[in-house]
Every structure is written in structure tokens, then in C-alpha cells.
Legacy VTK file of the C-alpha trace (Angstrom):
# vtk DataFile Version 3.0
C-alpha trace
ASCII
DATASET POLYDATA
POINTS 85 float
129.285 53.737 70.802
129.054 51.956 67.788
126.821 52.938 65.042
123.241 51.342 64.152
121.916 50.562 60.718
119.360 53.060 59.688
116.015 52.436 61.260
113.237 53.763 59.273
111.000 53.753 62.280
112.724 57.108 63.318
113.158 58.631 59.450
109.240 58.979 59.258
109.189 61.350 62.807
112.663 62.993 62.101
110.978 64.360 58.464
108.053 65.178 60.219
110.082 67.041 63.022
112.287 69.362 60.430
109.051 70.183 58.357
107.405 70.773 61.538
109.832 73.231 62.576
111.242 74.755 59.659
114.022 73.048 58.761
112.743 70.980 55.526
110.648 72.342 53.071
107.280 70.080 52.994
107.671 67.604 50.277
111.114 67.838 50.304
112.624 64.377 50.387
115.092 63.624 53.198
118.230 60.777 52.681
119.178 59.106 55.659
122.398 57.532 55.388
123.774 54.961 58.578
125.648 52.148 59.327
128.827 52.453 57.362
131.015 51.857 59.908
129.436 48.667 61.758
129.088 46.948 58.048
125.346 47.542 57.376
125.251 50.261 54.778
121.240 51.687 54.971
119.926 54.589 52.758
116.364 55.630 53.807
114.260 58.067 51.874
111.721 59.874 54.325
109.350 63.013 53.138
106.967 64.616 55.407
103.910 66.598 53.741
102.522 69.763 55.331
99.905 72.679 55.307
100.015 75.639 57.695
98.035 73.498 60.834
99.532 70.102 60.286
101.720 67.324 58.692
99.041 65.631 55.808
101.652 62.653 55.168
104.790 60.787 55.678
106.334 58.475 53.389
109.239 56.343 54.279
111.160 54.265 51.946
114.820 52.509 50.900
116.393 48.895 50.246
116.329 46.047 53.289
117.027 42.879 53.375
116.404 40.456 55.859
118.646 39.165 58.686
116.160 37.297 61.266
112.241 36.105 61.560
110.322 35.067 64.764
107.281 33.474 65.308
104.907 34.242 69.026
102.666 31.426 69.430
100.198 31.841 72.496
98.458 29.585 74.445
94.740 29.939 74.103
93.168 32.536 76.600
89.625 30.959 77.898
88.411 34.398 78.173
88.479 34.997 74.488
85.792 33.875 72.708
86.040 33.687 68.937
82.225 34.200 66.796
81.735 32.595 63.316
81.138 35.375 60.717
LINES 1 86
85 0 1 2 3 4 5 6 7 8 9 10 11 12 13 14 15 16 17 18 19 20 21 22 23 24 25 26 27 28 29 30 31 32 33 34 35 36 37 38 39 40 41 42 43 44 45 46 47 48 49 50 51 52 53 54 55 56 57 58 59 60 61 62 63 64 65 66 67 68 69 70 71 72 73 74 75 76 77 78 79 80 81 82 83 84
């Protein structure tokens, strides 16, 4: 199977996952590296922040650029009412 770029939708849980069980120190910053071979280099940076009873933060980061935009237009539901504020 081919390889993906890096998705930084899964480097938040996977930092969260090794800190969780062990495997990262908390704080520790993880570098995800992906998509070499399919001609989309990605580098993420993901770090998970702990205590004893739970994970306090996650912070994701790394370079993107964009390759597509999309636009949803819906028609207008009659059951929705909108209120002036």
C-alpha cells in the first residue's frame, strides 16, 4: 500500500497514546515523519502533557501547504429559524 502524507489528526492521539502508556515522557515532543515515498514529504511535531490521572494538553504542529478547498452550500431548512441578536 502506498504511503500517506502525515496527517496531524492522528499525531495529537498517537502522543497522547505513548504518554498514556509509558512510552513518551509527558512533554516530550514527538516528530512524525511520512510521505517520502509517495512525494509529499510531512514533518509533524505532536507533544502530549500529563499528570498522574490524565493528559492536561496536546499540541500539534509542522509546515502544510495547501492542495484543494471546497465550499458546502445548503439549501435553507424551513425548520430553522434564525433570531436577531
Amino acid at each position: 500500500m502506498p504511503e500517506d502524507p502525515a496527517c496531524s489528526s492522528a499525531a495529537g492521539p498517537l502522543a497522547a497514546h505513548l504518554v498514556r502508556h509509558g512510552l513518551l515522557a509527558s512533554g516530550t515532543e514527538l516528530t512524525i515523519s511520512q510521505g517520502e515515498s509517495v512525494g509529499r514529504p510531512s514533518t509533524l511535531h505532536a507533544t502530549a502533557d500529563a499528570d498522574a490521572d490524565e493528559i492536561r494538553a496536546i499540541t500539534v504542529g509542522g509546515g502544510m501547504c495547501l492542495i484543494g478547498s471546497g465550499r458546502l452550500d445548503l439549501p435553507p431548512d424551513p425548520e430553522v429559524r434564525t433570531v436577531p441578536v
